[in-house]
N, C-alpha and C positions, 0 to 999 in steps of 0.2 A: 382467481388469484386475489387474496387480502394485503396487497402490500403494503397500505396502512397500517397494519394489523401488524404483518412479521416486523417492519420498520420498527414500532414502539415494543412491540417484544424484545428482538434482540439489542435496541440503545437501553431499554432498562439493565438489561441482565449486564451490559458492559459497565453499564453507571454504575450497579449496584458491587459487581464481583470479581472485578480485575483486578488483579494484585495491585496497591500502592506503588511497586518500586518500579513497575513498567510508566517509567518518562515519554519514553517515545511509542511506544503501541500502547496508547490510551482511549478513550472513549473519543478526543478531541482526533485522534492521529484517523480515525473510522468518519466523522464529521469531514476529515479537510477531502479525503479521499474520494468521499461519496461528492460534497460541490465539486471537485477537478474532473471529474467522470462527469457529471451533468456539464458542466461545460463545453468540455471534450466532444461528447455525445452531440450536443447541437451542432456543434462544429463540423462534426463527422456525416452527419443528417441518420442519423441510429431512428430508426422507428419508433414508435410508442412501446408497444410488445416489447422488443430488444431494449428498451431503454428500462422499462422494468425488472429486468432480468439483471440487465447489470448493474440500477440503483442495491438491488438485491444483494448480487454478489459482493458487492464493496461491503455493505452493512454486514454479513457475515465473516469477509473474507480474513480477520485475523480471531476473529472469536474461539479460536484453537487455545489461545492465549490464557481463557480461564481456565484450561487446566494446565498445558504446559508449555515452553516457548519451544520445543522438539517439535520437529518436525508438525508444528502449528498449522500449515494448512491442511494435512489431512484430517487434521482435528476438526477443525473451524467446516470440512465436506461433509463429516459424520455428525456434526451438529445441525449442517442442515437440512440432510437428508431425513436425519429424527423429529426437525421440527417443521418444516417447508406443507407436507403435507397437513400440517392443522390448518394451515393458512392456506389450502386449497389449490398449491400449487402442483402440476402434473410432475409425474415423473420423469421427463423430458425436460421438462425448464429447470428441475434439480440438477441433471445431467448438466446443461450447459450450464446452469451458475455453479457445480462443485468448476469444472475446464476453467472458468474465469480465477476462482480462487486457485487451483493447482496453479496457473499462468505466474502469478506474481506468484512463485518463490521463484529464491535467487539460483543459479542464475534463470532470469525470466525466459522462457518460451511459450510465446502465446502461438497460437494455429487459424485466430480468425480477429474479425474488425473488434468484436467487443470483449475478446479477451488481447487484443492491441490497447485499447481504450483503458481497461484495468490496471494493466501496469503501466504505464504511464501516467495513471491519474493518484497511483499508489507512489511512486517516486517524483510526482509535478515538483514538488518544493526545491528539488537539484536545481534546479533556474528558476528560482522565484528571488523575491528579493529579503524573504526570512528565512534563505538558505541557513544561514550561521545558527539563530536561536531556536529551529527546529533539530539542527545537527546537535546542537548542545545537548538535546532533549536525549540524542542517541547515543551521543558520546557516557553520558551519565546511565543509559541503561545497557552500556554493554559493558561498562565500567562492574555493573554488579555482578552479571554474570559472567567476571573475569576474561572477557575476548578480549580487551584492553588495559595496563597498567598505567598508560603515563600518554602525554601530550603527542610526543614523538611516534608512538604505535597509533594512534587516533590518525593523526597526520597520514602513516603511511597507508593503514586499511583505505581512507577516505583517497587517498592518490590511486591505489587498486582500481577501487571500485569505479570511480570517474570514469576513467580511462579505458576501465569494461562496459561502462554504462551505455545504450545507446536508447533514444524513444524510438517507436514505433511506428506514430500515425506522424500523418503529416503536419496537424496540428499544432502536435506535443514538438515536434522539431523546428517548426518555425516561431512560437511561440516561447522555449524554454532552451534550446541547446545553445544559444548564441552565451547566455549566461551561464550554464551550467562549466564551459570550456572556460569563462573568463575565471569561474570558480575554481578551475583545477590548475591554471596555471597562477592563481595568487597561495594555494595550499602549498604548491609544487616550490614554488619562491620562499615561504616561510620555513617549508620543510630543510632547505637546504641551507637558510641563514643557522640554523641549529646547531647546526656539528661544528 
């Protein structure tokens, strides 16, 4: 396995070919993912091997994206099933890194620790303390692809989703949910100063 190798592969092709108007699935949103997983991971005591696998997966897992935001993770499997093997990777560690990418789409169901670890390290920022300017980042790219027109809809998806959201490892829950709740009930409070 050259994970050196796919690493600087796949962050060029993000750098170089992601559409502009994706604010929030950017080359930087694949960067926060990939350190929250390494964290995670130590956290979790992930082996050497499995910790490869899922730096892996992070790095690929929205790469669906250059070509379209449809159903982007099966995209982001088929990219790396075409490219995993130059970098020497078995067919078996593609097996478990496409599982990690299918895991994070929404709504998430992971089936093991490192794809636990995945989505959670893919949503860390819901209790972080740049909750707001990363949501901005989203709020503006769902704004393009019309899933939102106005403050009010923004508001209500992000109360949804909150309140369906839950982490996984033990980690991401001692670590993030205490904040993510106090996030949903100050949206919850704005949302209703509104009307």
């Amino acid at each position: 396995m050259q994970f050196e190798k796919a690493k600087s592969y796949i962050l060029d092709r993000l750098q170089r070919e992601l559409p502009e108007h994706l604010s929030y699935h950017s080359i930087w949103h694949t960067k926060d993912v990939y350190n929250s997983a390494e964290v995670l991971a130590a956290a979790e005591h992930i082996s050497d091997a499995d910790l490869n696998l899922l730096l892996t997966a992070c790095l690929f897992h929205d790469c669906g994206f250059l070509q379209q935001q449809k159903n982007h993770e099966q995209i982001s499997c088929e990219i790396a099933r075409n490219t995993l093997p130059d970098f020497e990777y078995t067919s078996d560690e593609i097996e478990k890194i496409c599982g990690m990418i299918q895991a994070t789409k929404i709504p998430q169901e992971p089936h093991n620790l490192l794809e636990q670890i995945i989505c959670d390290a893919d949503l860390d920022y819901l209790g972080r303390d740049d909750f707001f300017s990363i949501g901005n980042k989203l709020y503006e790219e769902l704004m393009v692809y019309g899933y939102i027109s106005n403050d009010k809809e923004w508001d209500e998806l992000q109360i949804r989703f909150l309140e369906s959201h839950h982490y996984f490892t033990q980690t991401a829950n001692s670590k993030r949910k205490a904040q993510k709740e106090a996030y949903l009930t100050f949206i919850k409070a704005r949302y209703d100063n509104k009307d």
